[in-house]
Each structure stands twice: as C-alpha cells, then as structure tokens.
C-alpha positions as CSV (number, residue, x, y, z in Angstrom):
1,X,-24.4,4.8,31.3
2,X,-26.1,3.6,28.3
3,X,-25.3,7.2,26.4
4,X,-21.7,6.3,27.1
5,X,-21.8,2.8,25.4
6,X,-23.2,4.3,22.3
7,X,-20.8,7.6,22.0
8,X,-17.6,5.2,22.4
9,X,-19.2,3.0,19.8
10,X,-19.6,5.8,17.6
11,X,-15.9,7.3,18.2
12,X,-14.3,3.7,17.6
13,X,-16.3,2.9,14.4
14,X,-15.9,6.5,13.4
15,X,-11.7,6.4,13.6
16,X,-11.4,2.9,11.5
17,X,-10.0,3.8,8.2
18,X,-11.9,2.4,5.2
19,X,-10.6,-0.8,3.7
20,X,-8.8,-0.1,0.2
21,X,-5.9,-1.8,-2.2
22,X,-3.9,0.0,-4.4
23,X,-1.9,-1.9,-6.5
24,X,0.7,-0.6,-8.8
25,X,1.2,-2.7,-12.5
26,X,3.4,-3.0,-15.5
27,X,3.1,-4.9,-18.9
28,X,5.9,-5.1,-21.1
29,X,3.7,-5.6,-24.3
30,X,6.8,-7.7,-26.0
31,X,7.0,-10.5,-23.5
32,X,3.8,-10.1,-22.1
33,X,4.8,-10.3,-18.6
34,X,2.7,-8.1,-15.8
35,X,3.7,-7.3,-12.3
36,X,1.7,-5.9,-9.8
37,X,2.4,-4.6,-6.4
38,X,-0.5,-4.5,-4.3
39,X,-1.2,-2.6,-0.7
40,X,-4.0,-2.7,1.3
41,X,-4.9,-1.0,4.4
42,X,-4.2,-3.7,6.5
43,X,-0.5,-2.8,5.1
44,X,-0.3,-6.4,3.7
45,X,0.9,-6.4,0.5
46,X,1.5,-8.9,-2.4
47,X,3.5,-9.3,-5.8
48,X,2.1,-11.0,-8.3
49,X,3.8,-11.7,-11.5
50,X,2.2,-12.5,-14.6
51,X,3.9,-15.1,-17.2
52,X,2.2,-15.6,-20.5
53,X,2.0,-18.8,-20.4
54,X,0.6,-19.0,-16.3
55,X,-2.9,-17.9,-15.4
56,X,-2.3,-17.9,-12.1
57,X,1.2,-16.0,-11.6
58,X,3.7,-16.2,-9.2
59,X,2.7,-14.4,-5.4
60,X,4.3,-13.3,-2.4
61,X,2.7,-11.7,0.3
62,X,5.2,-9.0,2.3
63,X,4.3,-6.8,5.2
64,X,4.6,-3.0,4.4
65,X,6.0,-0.5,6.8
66,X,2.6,1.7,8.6
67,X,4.7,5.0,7.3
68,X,4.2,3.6,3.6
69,X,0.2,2.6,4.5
70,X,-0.5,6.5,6.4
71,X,0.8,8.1,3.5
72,X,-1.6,6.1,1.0
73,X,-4.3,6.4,3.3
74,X,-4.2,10.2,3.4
75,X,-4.1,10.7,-0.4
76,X,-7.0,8.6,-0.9
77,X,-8.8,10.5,1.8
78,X,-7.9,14.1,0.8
79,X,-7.7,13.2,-3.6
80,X,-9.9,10.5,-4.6
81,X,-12.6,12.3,-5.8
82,X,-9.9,13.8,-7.8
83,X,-8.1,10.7,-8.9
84,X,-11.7,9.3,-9.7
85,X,-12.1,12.4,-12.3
86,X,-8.5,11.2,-13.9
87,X,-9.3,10.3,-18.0
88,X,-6.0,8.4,-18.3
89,X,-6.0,5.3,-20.0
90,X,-3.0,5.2,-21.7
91,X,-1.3,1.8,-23.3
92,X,2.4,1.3,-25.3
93,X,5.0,-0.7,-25.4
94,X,5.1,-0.6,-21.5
95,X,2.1,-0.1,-19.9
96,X,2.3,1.2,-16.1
97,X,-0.7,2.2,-14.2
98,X,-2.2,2.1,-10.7
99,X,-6.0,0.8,-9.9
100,X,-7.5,1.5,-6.1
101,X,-10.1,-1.0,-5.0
102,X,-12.5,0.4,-2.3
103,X,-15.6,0.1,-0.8
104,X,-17.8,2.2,-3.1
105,X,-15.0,2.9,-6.2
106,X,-12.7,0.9,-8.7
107,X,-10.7,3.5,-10.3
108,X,-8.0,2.3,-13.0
109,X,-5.4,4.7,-14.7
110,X,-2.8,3.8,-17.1
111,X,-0.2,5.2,-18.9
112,X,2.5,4.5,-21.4
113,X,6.1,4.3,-20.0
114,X,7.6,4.3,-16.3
115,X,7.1,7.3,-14.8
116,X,3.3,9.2,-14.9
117,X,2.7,12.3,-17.1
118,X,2.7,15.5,-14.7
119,X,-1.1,16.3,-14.0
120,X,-2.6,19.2,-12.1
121,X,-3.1,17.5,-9.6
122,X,0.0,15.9,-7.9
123,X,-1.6,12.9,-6.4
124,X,-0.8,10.3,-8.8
125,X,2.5,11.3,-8.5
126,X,2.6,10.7,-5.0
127,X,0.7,7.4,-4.9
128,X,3.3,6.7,-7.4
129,X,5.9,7.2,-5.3
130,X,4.9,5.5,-2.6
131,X,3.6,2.6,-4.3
132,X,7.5,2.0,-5.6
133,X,8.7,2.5,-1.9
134,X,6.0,-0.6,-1.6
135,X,7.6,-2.4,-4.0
136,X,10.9,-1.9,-3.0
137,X,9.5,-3.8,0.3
138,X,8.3,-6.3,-1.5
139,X,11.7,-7.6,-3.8
C-alpha cells in the first residue's frame, strides 16, 4: 500500500505544469507610454499601463480563457530552449517585445515595430499571436 502512495504522488507532481508569465509590451518612444499584457499559467492575467509621469501604472487583472493558457504552455514546453537562443533586442520608435518569466529562465526579446521579424523558428510568432488573443481578453 505504501508503493501506491508514492507512485500517485509521483504521477500528480509529475502532470503539474511549471509556473511561467509571459507578458507581451509596447513603448511608444514619443510619449513614453508602456503597456504590458501579462499571462501566467494560472491563466490570470493583468494589463498594466505605464504613464511617464506614474511609477506605478494603471492594473487590471482579467481571467484568460484555458484554450489561450494550453497553447502558451505547449510552446514554452516544445521551444524554449529555442526562444532562449533568440539574439533579438531590437529598439525604435515603437518598441514591442515579449519576456517569459519561469522557474529557471528570464528570456526578454524585443523588436522595433508591431509585428515580429519572421525567424526560423515560428515560435515567437505564435506566442505572438496568442499573447494579442490575451490581450484582446484583457481590454
């Protein structure tokens, strides 16, 4: 009976997904406003706006549809090593980006613009993609 304790101990801790955020930003450079769309994998996520002139910013927490969280979860799971090896750090005029916040990484890309440049890989795309579903769910 005690064998049987253990191996559903090991099966339930082995299923829990790992605990991440990825948050989606934008600075306008001009008016030197950010926004950031966070998501974590308690599929909680949170706008924050940054003013200038406020520290602090403006937040609103929103509950994000599981379909939304899955989807994140399984690029980070199959691409983050990948993401991880990503050299972009671009800046300009508008400055978009995505950083994901887990246990044993903090990965930050950035590029110039809206949209991400087409990589090899088509994660950050994705992520992309379903980081401005997020947001949608969060306006």
């Amino acid at each position: 009976m005690r064998f049987s304790a253990l191996f559903v101990l090991f099966i339930l801790s082995g299923c829990a997904s790992s605990d991440y955020t990825v948050t989606l930003f934008r600075t306008a450079q001009a008016t030197g406003i950010t926004e950031r769309y966070s998501v974590d994998s308690k599929a909680l996520g949170t706008k924050t706006v940054i003013l200038p002139s406020d520290t602090n910013g403006l937040r609103s927490t929103h509950g994000i549809d599981h379909e939304i969280v899955q989807s994140i979860e399984a690029i980070l799971r199959d691409s983050l090593s990948k993401i991880e090896q990503i050299p972009l750090h671009g800046t300009g005029s508008m400055t978009t980006g995505l950083t994901i916040d887990s246990r044993d990484t903090h990965t930050e890309i950035s590029w110039p613009d809206i949209d991400p440049p087409k990589l090899e890989t088509g994660a950050i795309d994705s992520l992309y993609h379903l980081m401005l579903r997020a947001e949608d769910e969060m306006r």
